[in-house]
C-alpha positions in Angstrom: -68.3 30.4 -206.8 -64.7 30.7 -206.0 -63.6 29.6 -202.6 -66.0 26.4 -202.3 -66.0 22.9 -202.8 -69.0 20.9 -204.1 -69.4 16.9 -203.1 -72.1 15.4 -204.4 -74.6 13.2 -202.3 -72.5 9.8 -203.4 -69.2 11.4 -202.5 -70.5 12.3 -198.9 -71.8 8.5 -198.2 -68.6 7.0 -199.2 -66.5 9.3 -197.1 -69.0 8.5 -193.8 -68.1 4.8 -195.0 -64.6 5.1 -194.8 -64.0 7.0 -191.8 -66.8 5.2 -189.5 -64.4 2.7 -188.2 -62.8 6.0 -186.5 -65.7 8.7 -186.0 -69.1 8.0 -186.9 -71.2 10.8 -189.1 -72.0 13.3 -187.1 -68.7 12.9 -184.8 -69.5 10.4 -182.6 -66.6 8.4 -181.6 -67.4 4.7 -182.3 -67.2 2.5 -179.1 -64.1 0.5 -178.4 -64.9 -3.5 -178.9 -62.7 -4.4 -176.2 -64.5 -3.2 -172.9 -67.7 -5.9 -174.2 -64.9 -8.6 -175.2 -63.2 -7.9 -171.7 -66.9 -8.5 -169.7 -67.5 -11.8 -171.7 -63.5 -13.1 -170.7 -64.8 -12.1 -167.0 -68.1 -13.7 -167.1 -66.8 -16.9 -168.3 -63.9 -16.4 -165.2 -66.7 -15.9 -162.9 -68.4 -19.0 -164.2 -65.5 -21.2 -164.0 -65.0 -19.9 -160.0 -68.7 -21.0 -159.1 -68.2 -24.3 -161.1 -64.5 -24.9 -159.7 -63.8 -25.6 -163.1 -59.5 -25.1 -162.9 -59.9 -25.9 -167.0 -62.4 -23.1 -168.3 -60.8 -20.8 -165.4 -56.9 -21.4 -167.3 -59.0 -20.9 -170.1 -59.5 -17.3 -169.9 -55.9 -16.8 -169.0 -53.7 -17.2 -165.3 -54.5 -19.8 -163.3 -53.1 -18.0 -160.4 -55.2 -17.4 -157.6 -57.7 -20.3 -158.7 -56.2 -23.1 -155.8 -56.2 -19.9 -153.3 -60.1 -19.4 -152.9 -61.4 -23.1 -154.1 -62.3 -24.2 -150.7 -64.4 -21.0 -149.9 -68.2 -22.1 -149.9 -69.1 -19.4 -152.9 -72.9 -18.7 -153.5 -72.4 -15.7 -156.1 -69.2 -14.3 -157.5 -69.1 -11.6 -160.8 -67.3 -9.0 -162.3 -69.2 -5.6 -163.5 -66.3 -3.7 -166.0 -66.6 -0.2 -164.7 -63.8 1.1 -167.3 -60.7 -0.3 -169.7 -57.4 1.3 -170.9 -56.4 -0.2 -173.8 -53.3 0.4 -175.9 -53.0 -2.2 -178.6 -52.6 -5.1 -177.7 -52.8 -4.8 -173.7 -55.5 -3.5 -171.7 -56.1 -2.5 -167.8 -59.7 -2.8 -166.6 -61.6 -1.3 -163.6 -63.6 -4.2 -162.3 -66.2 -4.4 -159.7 -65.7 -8.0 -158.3 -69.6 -9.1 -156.1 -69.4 -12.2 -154.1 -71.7 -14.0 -151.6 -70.4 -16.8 -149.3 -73.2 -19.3 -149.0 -75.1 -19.6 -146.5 -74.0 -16.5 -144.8 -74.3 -13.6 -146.7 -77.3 -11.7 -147.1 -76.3 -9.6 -149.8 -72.9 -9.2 -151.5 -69.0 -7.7 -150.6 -68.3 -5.6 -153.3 -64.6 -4.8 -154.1 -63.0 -2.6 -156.5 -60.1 -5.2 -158.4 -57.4 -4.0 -161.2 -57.1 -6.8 -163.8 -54.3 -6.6 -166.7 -55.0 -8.5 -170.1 -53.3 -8.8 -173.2 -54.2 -10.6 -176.7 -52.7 -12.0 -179.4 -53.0 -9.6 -182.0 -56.0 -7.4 -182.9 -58.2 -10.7 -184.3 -56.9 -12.6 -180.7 -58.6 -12.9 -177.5 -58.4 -10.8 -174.7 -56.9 -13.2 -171.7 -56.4 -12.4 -167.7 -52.5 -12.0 -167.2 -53.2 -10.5 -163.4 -56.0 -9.1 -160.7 -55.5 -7.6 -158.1 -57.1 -5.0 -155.7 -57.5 -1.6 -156.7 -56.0 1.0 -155.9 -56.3 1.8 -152.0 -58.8 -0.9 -151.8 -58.5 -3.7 -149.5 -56.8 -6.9 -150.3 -59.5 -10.7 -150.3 -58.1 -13.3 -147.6 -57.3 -15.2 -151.4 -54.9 -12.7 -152.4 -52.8 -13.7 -149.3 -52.8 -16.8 -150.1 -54.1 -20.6 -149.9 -57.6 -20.2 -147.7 -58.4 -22.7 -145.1 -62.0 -23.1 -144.1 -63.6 -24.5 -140.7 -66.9 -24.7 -140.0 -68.8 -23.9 -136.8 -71.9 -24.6 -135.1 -72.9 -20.6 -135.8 -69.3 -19.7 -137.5 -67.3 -19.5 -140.8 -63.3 -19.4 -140.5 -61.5 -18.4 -143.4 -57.7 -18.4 -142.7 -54.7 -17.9 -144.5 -51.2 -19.0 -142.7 -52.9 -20.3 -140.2 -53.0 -24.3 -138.2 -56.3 -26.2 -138.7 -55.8 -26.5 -134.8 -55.9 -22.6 -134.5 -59.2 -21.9 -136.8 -60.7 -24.3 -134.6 -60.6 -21.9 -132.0 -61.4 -19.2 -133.4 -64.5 -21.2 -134.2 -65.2 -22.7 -131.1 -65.1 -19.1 -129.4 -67.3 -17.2 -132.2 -70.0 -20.1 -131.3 -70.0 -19.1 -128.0 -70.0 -15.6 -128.9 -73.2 -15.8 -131.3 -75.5 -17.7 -128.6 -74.3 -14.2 -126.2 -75.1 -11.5 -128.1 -78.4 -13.3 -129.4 -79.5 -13.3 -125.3 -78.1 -9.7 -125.2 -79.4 -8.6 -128.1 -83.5 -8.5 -129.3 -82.9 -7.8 -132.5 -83.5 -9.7 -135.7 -79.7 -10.9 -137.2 -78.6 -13.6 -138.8 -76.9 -15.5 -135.9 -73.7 -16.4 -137.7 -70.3 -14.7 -138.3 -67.5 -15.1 -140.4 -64.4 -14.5 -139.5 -61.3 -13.3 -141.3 -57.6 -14.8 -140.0 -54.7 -13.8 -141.5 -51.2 -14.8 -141.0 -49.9 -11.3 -139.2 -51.2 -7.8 -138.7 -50.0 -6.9 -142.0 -52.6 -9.4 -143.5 -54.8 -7.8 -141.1 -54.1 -4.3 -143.1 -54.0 -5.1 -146.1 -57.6 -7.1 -145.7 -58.6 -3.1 -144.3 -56.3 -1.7 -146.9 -54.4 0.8 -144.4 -51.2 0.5 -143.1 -50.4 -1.7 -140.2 -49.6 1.0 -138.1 -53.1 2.0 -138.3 -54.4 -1.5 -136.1 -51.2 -2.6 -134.4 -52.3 -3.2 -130.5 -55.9 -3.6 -131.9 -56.9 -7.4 -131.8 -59.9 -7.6 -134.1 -62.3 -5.5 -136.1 -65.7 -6.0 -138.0 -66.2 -4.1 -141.6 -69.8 -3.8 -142.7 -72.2 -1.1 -144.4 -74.3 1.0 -141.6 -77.7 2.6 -142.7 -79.8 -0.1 -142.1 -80.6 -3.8 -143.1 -80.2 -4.0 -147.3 -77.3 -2.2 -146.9 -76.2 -4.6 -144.1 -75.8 -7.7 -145.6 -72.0 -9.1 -145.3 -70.1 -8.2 -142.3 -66.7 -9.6 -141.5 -65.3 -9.9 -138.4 -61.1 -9.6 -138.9 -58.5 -11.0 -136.4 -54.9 -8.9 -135.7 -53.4 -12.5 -134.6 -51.0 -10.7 -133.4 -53.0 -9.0 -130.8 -55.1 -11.7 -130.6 -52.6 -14.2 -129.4 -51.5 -12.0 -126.1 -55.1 -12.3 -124.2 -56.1 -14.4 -122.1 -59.1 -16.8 -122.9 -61.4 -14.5 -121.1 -59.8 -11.5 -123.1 -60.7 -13.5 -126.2 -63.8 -14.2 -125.8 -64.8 -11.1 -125.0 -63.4 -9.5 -128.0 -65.1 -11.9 -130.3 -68.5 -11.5 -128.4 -67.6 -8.4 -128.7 -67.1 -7.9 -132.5 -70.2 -10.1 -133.2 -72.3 -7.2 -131.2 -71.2 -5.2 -134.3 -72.1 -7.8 -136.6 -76.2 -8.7 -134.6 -76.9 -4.5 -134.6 -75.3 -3.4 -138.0 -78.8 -2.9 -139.5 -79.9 -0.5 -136.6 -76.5 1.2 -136.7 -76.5 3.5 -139.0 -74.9 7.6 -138.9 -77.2 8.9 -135.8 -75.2 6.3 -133.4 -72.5 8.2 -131.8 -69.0 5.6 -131.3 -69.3 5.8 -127.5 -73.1 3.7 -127.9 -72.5 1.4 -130.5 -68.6 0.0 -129.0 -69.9 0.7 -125.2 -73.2 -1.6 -126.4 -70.9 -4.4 -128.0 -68.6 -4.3 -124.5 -71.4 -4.7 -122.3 -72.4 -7.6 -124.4 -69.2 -8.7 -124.4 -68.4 -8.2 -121.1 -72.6 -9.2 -119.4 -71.9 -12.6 -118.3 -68.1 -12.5 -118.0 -68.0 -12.1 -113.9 -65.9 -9.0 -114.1 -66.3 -6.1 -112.2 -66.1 -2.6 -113.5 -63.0 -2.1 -111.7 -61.4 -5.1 -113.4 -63.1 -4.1 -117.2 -62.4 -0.2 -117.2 -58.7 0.0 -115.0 -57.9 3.4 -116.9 -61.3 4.4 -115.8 -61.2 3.7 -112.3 -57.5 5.0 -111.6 -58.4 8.2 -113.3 -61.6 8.8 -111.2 -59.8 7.8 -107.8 -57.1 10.4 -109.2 -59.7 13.3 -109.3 -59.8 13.1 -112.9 -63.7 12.4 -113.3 -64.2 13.1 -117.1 -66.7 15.9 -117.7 -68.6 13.9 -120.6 -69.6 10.8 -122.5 -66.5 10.2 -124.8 -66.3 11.7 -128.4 -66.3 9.9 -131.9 -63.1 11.5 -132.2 -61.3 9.9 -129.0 -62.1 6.4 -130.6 -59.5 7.0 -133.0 -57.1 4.1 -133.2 -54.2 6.7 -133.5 -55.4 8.0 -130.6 -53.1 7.8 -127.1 -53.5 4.1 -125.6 -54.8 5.4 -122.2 -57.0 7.8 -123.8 -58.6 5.4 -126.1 -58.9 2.8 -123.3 -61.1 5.4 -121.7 -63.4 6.4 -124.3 -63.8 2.3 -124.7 -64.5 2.0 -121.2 -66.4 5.5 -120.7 -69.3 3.9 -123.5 -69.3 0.8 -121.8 -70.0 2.1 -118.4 -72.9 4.3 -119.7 -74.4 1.5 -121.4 -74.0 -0.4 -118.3 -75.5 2.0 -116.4 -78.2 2.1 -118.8 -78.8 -1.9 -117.8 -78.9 -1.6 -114.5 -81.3 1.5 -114.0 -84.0 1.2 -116.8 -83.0 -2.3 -117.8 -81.6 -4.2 -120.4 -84.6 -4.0 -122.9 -84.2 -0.3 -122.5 -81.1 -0.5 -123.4 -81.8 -2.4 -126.5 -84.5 0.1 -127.4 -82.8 3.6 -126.6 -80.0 1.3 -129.5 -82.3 1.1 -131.5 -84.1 4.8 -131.6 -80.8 6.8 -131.9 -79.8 4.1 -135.3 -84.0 5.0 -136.3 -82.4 8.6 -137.2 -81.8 9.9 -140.6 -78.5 11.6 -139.2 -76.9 12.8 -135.9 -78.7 15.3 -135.2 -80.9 15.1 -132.2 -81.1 11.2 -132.3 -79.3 10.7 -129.0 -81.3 13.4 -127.4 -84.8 12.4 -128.9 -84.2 8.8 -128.0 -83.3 9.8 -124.9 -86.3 11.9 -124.0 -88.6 9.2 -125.6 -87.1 5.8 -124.1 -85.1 6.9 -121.1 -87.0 10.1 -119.9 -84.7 12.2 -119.8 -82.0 14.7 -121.7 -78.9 14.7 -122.1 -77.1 17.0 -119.7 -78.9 15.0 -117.0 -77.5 11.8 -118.5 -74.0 12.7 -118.3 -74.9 14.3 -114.8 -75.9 10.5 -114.0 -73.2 8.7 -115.8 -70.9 11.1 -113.8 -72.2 10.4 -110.4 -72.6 6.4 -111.7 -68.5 6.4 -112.1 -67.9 8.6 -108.9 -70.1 5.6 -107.0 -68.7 2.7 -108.5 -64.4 3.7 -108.4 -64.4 5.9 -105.6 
């Protein structure tokens, strides 16, 4: 039989043996140790962060970072290895980090975090040398540094670079601004914020992880899941100091109110609420018991109208843009506002809260403003912007 090889039966099981450390029988590649040894190293991190343990957390390698987030109030925190890169002795991992802060967090933040490791030969174990966010993912207030917390009445500050004197405020303001929006607002929330102050708007972007260009003029914003309450559970309300620290104390207060609108209707915010509903709703909370006029809230508004220029519709998701022209976004702000105003005064304020709540009740955009419309307001849309048009045309002319 010329051409072919015979093995006998013993000859193929001792040749599976040998090679099974590198394919398995059948050529299955045998899994790699290290993305199981890399978890445990992680798990026992994450167990040293919720037991402040600065020992078992230098155990599993840097101790940077430990001193940074010790003071935050932490009810959960874990790491899920989503994938490793190993060559030899060094590895990179793809880490899911899950935290809750306690006592305010419904659910977890998830973040996407990069750690390096190395070990000390193949028999070592695999230790932390770094973590840091992924990859176009936003930075933790830790990563900026030392956190500071202060406590309110309905509020959490966490701050990094900032006086014990100036969290305070921020406090002090967001426990006016939960008592607001819970008058404002019928729905069921939590009734407690936390809020995010960095040193700069650069800690501001790279909390958002965009550039700084992207918020610069823009004094606070709130990140949160929409799509309703379980995915809803850990909003953050974060502060452009920057910005923040040119208003007034009215201006201030209104943009906290504001941004903890966001926070009380997240879970009935979801992809059928057009921009100009849910930031006009959170300015007409933020704006209900603040004594100014509409003259005084919406200037860009009001000159425009006087002008001529009476805008021919309710403003578009796209003129909300924060690249968008100043004046331009001004007015879509102000446009929303106005028509949930109007709303307020002409069907009433648990109207308001209703129609809110019927556009979010959609599975998508379409035909959610107009069915809520027809089924709360009685009426359509066309005769909507015909009233919002005539409402402006009253009020500035």
């Amino acid at each position: 039989m010329a051409g072919r090889t015979r093995v006998s039966g013993s000859s193929v099981v001792a040749l599976c043996l040998l090679l099974v450390s590198l394919v398995a029988c059948g050529g299955r590649t045998a899994a790699d140790p290290a993305r199981a040894q890399v978890q445990r190293v992680l798990d026992r991190r994450a167990a040293a962060v919720l037991d402040q343990d600065r020992t078992a957390y230098a155990r599993t390698g840097t101790g940077v970072g430990f001193d940074n987030l010790s003071a935050v109030p932490l009810a959960a925190w874990s790491y899920r290895v989503t994938d490793v890169d190993r060559t030899g002795d060094t590895a990179t991992a793809g880490v899911e980090l899950r935290y809750r802060v306690e006592g305010y967090d419904r659910g977890p933040v998830t973040a996407a975090r990069t750690v390096r490791l190395s070990r000390d030969g193949p028999e070592g174990r695999w230790s932390v040398d770094s973590e840091r966010p992924a990859k176009e993912s936003g930075q933790q207030p830790w990563d900026q540094g030392v956190v500071e917390v202060v406590r309110g009445t309905h509020s959490l500050v966490l701050g990094v670079g900032q006086s014990t004197g100036a969290l305070r405020g921020y406090a002090d303001l967001a426990d006016r601004a939960v008592p607001a929006v819970s008058d404002a607002w019928d729905g069921d929330w939590a009734r407690r914020v936390v809020v995010l102050v960095p040193k700069s708007l650069e800690g501001m972007a790279g909390l958002l992880g965009s550039p700084a260009s992207s918020y610069r003029g823009i004094a606070a914003v709130t990140t949160g899941e929409t799509g309703g309450r379980e995915r809803a559970p850990a909003d953050r309300i974060i502060v452009n100091p920057d910005a923040y620290g040119l208003l007034g104390s009215l201006g201030k207060q209104v943009v906290l109110t504001h941004e903890t609108t966001h926070v009380a209707t997240r879970a009935d915010t979801t992809a059928a609420t057009p921009l100009w509903l849910s930031e006009g709703y959170a300015d007409w909370a933020g704006y209900r018991d603040s004594g100014r006029t509409p003259a005084q809230a919406a200037p860009e508004t009001a000159g425009a109208v006087r002008e001529g220029r009476l805008p021919a519709g309710l403003p578009t998701d796209e003129d909300f843009g924060f690249t968008a022209d100043a004046d331009e976004l001004a007015r879509a702000y102000e446009g929303g506002w106005l028509a949930c105003r109007m709303i307020a005064d002409q069907w009433g304020e648990d109207r308001l809260d209703a129609f809110y709540r019927a556009v979010g009740a959609h599975d998508d955009r379409a035909g959610a403003v107009e069915d809520a419309m027809n089924e709360v307001l009685g009426t359509e849309p066309e005769d909507f912007t015909a009233r919002w048009r005539e409402y402006l045309r009253a009020e500035f002319d």
